[in-house]
KOLTI-959355 format. One record per atom (N, C-alpha, C): residue in one letter; x, y, z. Coordinates in steps of 0.05 Angstrom, whole numbers, plus 5000, padded with zeros to 4 digits. Example, Ala and Ser with C-alpha at 12.3 -4.5 7.8 and 13.67 -1.06 7.14 Angstrom:
A526448865156
A524649105156
A526449345156
S525749555142
S527349795143
S525850015157
***
This chain:
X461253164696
X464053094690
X465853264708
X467753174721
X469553274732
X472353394716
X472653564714
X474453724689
X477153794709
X479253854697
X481353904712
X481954204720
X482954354726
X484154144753
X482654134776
X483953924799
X481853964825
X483553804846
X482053814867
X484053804889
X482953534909
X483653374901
X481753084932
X483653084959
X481053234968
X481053175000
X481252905012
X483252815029
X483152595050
X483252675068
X481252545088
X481452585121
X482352415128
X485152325145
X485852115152
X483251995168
X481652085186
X480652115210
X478351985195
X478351765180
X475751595169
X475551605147
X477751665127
X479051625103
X476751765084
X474951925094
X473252085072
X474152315056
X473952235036
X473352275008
X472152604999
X473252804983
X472453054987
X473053064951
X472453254926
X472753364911
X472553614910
X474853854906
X474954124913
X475754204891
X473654364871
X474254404854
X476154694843
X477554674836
X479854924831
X478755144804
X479055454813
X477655584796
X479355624761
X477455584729
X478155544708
X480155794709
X482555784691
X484255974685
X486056104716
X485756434713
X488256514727
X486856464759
X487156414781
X486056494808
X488456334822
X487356334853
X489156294880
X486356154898
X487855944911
X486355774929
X487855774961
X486855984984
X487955905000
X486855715020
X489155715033
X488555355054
X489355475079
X488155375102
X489255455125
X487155365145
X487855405169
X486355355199
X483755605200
X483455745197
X481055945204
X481256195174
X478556275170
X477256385149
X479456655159
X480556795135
X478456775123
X480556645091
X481356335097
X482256135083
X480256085065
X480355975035
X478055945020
X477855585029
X479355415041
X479455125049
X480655135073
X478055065093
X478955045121
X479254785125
X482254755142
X483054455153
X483254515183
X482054445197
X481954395229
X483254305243
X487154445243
X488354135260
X490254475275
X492054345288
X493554465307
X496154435293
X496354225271
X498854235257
X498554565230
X496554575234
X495954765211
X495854995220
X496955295197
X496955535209
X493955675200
X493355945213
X491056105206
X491656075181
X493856125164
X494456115133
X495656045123
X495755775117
X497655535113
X499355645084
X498255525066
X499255565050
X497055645022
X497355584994
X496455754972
X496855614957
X494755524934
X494055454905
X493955634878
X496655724867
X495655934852
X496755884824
X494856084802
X495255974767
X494856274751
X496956264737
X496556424721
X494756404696
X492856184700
X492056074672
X493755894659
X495755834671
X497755564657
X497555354687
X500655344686
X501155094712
X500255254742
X499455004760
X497455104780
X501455054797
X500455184817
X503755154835
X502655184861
X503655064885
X503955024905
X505455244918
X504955384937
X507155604958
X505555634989
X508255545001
X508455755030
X507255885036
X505556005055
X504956245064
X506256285094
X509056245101
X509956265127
X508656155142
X508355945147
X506855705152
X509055615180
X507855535203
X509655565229
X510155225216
X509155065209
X511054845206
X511454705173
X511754905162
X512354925134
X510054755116
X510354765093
X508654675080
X509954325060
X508854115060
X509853855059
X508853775030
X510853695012
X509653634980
X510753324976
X508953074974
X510852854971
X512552824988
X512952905013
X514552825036
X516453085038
X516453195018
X518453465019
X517853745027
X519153905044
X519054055050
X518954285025
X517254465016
X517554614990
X516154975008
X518155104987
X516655374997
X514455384959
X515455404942
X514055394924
X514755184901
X512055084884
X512754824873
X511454814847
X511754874824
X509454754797
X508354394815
X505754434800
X504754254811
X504353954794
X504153734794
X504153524776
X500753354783
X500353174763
X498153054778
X499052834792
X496852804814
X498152624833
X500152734854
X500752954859
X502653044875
X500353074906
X501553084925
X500153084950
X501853234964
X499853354985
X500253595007
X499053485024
X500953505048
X500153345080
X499253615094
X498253625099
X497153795124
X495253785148
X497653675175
X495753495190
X494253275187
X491853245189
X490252935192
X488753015158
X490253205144
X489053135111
X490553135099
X490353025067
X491553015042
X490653135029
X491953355017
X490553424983
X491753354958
X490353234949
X491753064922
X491053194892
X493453354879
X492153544863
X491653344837
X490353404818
X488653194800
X488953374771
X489953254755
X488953464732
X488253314696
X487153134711
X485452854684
X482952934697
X481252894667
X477852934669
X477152584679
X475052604697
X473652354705
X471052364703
X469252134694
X467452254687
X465752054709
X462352044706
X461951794722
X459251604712
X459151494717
X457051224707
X455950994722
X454251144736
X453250924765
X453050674756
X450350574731
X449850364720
X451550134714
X454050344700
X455950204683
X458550054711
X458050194736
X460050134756
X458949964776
X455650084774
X454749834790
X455949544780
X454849454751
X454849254737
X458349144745
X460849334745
X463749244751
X462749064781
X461049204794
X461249154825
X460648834835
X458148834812
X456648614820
X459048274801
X461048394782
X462548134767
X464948314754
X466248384784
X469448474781
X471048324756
X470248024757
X472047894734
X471547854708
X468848014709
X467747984674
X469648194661
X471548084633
X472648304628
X470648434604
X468748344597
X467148434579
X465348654588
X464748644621
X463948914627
X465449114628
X468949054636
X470549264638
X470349334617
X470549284587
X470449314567
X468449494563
X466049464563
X463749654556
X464049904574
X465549934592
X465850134618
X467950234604
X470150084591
X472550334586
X470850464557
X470550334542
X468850324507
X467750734518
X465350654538
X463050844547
X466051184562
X467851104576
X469451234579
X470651394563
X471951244543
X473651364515
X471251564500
X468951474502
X467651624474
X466651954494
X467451894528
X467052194535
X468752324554
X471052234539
X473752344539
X474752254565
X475452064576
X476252104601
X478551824604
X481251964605
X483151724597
X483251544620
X481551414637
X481751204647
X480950994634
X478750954612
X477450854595
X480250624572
X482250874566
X484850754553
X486850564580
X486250724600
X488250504623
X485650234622
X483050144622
X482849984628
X483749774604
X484049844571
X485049724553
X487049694548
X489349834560
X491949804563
X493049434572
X494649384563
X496849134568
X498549204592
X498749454606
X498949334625
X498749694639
X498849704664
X497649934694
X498650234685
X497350404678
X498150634668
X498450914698
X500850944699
X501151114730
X499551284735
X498251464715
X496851664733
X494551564744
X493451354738
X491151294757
X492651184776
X494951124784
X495551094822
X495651404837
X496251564813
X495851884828
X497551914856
X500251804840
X502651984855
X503451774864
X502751514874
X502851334884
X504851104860
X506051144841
X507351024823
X510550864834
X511651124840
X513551084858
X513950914877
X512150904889
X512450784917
X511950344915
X510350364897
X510750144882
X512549984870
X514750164855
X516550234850
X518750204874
X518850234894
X520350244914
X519350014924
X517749794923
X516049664935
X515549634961
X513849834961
X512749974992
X509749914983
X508849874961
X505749854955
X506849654937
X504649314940
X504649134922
X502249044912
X501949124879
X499349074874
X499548894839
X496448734852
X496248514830
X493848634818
X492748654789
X492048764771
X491048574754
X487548634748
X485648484727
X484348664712
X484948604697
X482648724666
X482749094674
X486349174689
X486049434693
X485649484728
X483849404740
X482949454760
X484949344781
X486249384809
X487649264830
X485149074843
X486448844841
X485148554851
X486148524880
X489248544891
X490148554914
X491348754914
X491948874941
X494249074954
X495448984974
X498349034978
X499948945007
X501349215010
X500749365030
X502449515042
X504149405056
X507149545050
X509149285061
X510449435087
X511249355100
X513849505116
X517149485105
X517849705094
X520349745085
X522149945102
X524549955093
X526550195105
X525750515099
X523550565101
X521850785099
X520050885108
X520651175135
X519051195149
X517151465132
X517851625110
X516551815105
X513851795108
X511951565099
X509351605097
X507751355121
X506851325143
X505451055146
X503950925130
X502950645145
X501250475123
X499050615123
X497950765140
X495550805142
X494651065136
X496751215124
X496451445106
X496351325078
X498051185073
X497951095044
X495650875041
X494450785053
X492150655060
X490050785054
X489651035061
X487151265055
X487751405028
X489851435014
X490551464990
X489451224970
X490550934981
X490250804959
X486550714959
X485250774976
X481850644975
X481050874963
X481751154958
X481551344944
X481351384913
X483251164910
X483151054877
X480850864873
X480451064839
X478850914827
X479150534813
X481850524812
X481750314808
X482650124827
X482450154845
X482850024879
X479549944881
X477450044870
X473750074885
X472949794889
X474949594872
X473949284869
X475549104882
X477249054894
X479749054903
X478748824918
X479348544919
X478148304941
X480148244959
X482948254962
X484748304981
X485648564984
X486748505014
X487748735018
X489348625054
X492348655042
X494248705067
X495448895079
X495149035092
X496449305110
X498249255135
X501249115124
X502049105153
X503349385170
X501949325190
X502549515212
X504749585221
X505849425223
X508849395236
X509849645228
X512249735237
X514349935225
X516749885226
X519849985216
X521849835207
X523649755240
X522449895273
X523249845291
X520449785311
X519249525316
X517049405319
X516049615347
X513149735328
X511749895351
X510849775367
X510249885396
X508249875415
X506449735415
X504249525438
X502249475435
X500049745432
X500249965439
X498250135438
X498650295403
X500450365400
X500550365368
X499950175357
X499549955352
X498449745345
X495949825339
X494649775364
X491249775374
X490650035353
X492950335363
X491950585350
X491650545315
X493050385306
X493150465272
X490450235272
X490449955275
X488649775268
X485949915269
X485350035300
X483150235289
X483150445264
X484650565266
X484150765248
X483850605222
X484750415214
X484650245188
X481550125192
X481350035216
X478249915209
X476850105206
X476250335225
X475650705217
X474450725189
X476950725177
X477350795144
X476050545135
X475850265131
X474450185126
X470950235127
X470750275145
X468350295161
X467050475136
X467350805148
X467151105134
X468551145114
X470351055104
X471151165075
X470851025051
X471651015024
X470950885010
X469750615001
X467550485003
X466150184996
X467850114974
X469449814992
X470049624972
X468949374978
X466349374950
X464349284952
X465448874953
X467948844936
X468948614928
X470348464946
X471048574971
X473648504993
X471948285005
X474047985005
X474147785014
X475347695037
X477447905033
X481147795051
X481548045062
X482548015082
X483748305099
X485548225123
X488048275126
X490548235134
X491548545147
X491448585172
X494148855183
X497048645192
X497148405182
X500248325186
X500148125218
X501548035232
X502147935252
X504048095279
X502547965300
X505348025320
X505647865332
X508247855351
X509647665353
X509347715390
X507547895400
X506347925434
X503947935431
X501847785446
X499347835447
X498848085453
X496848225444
X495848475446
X493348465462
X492848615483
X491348695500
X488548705482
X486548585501
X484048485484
X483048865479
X480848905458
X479949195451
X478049195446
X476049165460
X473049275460
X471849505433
X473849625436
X473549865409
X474549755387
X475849555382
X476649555359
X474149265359
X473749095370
X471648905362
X469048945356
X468449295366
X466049465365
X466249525328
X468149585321
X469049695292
X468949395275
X469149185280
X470248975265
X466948915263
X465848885281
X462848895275
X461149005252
X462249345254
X461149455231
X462449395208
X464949345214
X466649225187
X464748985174
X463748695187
X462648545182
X460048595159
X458248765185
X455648915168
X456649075136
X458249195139
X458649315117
X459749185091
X461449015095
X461948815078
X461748475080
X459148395077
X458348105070
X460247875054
X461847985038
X463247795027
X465647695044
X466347855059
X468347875071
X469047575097
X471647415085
X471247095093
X472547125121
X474447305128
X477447355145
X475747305172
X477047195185
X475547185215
X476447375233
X475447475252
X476747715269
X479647595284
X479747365295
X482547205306
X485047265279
X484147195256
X485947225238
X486247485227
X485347835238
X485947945235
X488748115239
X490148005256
X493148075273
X493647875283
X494347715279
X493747435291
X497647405306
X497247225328
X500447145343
X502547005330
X505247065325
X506346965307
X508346835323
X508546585337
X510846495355
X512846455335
X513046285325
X515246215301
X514146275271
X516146155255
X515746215221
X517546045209
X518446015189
X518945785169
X518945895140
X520045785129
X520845735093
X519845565089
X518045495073
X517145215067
X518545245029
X519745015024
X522044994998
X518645004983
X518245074956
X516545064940
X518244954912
X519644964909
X520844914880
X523644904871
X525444694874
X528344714867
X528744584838
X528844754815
X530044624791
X531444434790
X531344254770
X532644104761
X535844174764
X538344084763
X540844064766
X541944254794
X540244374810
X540444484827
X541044314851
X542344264869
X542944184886
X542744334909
X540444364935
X539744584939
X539644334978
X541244434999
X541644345023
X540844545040
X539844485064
X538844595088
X539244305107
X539544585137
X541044325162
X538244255179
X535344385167
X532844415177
X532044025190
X530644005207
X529943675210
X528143665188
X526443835175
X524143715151
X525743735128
X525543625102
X527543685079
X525343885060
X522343925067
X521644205051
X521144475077
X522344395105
X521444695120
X524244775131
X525145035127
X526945105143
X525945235163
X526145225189
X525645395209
X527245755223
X525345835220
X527146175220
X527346295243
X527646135268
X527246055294
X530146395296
X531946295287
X534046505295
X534546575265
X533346565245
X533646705219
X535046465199
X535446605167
X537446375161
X539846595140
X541946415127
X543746535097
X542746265071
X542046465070
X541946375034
X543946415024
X545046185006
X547946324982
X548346064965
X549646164947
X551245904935
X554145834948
X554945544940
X556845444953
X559245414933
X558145234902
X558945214877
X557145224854
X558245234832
X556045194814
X554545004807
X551845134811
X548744824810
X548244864834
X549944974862
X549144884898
X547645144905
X547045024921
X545445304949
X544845094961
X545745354992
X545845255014
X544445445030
X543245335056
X540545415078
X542445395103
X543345605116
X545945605148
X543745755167
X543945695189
X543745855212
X545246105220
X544846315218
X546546515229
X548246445250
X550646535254
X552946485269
X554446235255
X553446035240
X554845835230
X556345915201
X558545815198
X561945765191
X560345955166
X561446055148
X560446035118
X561746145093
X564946065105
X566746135086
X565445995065
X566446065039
X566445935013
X563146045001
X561546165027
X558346175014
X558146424995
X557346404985
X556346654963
X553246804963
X553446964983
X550347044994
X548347054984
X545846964977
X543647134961
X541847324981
X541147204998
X539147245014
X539147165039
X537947395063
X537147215088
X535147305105
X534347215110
X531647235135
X533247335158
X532947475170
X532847585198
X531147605224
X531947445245
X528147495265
X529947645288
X529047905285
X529248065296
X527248375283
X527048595308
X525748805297
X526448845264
X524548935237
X521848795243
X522048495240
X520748285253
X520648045248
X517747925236
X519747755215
X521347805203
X522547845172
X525647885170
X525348045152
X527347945138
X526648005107
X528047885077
X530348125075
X532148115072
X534348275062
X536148095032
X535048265008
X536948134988
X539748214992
X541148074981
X544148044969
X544648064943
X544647814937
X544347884903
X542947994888
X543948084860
X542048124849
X539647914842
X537047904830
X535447774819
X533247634834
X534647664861
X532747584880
X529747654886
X527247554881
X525147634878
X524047574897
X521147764903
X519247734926
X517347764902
X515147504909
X512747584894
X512547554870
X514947514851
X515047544829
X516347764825
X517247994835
X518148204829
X521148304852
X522148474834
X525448504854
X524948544874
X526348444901
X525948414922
X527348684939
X525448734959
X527449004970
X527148895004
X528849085016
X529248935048
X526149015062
X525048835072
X522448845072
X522148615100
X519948735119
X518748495137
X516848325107
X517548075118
X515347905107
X513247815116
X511147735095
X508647715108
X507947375095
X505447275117
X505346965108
X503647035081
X505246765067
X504246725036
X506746825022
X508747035031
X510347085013
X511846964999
X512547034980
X514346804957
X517146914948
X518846804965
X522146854948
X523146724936
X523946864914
X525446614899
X529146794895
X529946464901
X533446694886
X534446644852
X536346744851
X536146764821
X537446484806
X537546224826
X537846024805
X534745894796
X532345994813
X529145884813
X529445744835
X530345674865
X529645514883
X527145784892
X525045654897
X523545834915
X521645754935
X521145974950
X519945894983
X518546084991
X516945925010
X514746065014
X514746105044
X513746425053
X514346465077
X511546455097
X512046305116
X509246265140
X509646335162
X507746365178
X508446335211
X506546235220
X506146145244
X504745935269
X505446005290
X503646025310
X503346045341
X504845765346
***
């Protein structure tokens, strides 16, 4: 049994997985580049003596040790910090993610999740076996609905919808790392965080767009997609993955020997897996709204030639006109009298949903200014909704 508190190691550098266990009652844990640190991290961002884990026998706290490029808590700069669970420390190419829930473990009982993710009657006997040896993930899998400390710090950001996740019998079924107006963390840090979770292990989609909120480089491109296949590769088995998405671009990318070398072992390693290597980043010349649903008394116009596709060739405005109308404009056209909800933009990132109104949903859930990805679903708040694609 793993007892609290304790500290999980991430290596960005192939997303492996560490448990460091923190000493019972009063002590100090130091961290740093060379011994005589009690946790050596190997980077150039890190000092001989980074920083320090220390407890009086109560709350474990976070501090400074004059650290040449300070010490990073949740994106913040901290000299000293009480510590929470789920809170994370960047340091260079690792994470330490401090933990302070007992976990316990049960090969048998997880095999059995592995082999029929959708039986909820096994989840059932898995949380049942949980509860009776204390370990409150057992109550998150019986819960009505996602209990935060098993995202372990990661709540927020969901919350901000920077992480979008769909949820069975407890367990994350899909993930979309999105691109939002937020550069604190990349996808591909929070990427090695979220395969870290226990209830991510089953997970049959999974989208990671790459992009960032001012469209990188072909060689940043190439650089994260590896490291994501990387982390696939060496870090946590998700034994269930069907679907796998890093997003689109809109320039061909220079062919990559190394990354088709990785997609290989990606293949070997996961058999279920349907995604073809072309459709892993695949060319996005244009994109489109395709109308999915306009209510009854709604009166709902676009100047598109198809009457269910708008084309987002140069973007569009969503708004109302009067009551019961919405209307679909081209940017630069007239639009006194419109009443904004929403609009697509194709430009860096392309492209991209910016609400207006309130109520406006992505996905089912409030919509935030966000590149969109194909499949996505907006709806505005009278229920017209659409679905976002692209095509070479």
């Amino acid at each position: 049994m793993l007892t609290s508190p304790r500290l999980k190691r991430i290596d960005l550098d192939g997303f492996r997985v560490e448990e460091v266990a923190l000493p019972d009652g009063a002590g100090t844990v130091t961290v740093g580049r060379l011994a005589p640190a009690d946790l050596l991290i190997t980077s150039a961002a890190v000092s001989r003596l980074h920083c320090r884990f220390a407890s009086d026998g109560g709350r474990w706290r976070l501090e400074d040790v004059a650290s040449a490029g300070g010490t990073w808590l949740n994106g913040r700069r901290v000299t000293s910090q009480v510590l929470s669970h789920g809170d994370a420390v960047w340091l260079g190419e690792t994470i330490l993610v401090f933990l302070d829930r007992p976990e316990v473990k049960n090969a048998d009982l997880e095999a059995a999740i592995a082999e029929r993710p959708d039986d909820s009657a096994r989840v059932r006997v898995w949380a049942d076996w949980l509860l009776d040896h204390g370990d409150p993930f057992g109550e998150h899998l019986l819960a009505p609905a996602p209990s935060d400390f098993v995202l372990e710090g990661l709540a927020p950001l969901v919350k901000d919808g920077r992480l979008e996740l769909d949820w069975q019998h407890g367990l994350i079924r899909v993930a979309r790392l999105r691109c939002i107006n937020d550069a604190t963390y990349s996808n591909v840090e929070l990427l090695a965080r979220l395969l870290s979770l226990r209830a991510a292990r089953w997970m049959s989609e999974l989208v990671v767009d790459l992009s960032t909120w001012v469209m990188p480089s072909a060689t940043r491109l190439q650089l994260d997609a590896a490291a994501v296949l990387r982390g696939l590769v060496s870090g946590p088995a998700l034994p269930a993955l069907r679907r796998l998405s890093l997003g689109y671009v809109v320039e061909q990318l220079p062919h990559s020997p190394f990354i088709d070398a990785l997609w290989g072992r990606l293949e070997r390693r996961y058999p279920l897996l349907e995604t073809a290597r072309e459709a892993l980043l695949p060319l996005a010349r244009h994109a489109w709204l395709e109308v999915e649903a306009v209510p009854d008394g709604i009166d709902f116009h676009h100047a598109g030639p198809s009457e269910d596709r708008i084309p987002l060739d140069a973007g569009v405005w969503v708004g109302s006109s009067a009551q019961g109308s919405l209307r679909a404009v081209p940017p630069g056209v007239h639009r006194q009298g419109l009443a904004e909800s929403f609009l697509v933009r194709q430009e860096a990132p392309v492209w991209c949903l910016l609400p207006i109104e309130n109520g406006v949903t992505l996905n089912g859930r409030p919509a935030v200014a966000t590149r969109l990805l194909p499949g996505d679903r907006v709806e505005d708040p009278r229920g017209v909704r659409f679905r976002f694609e692209v095509g070479r």
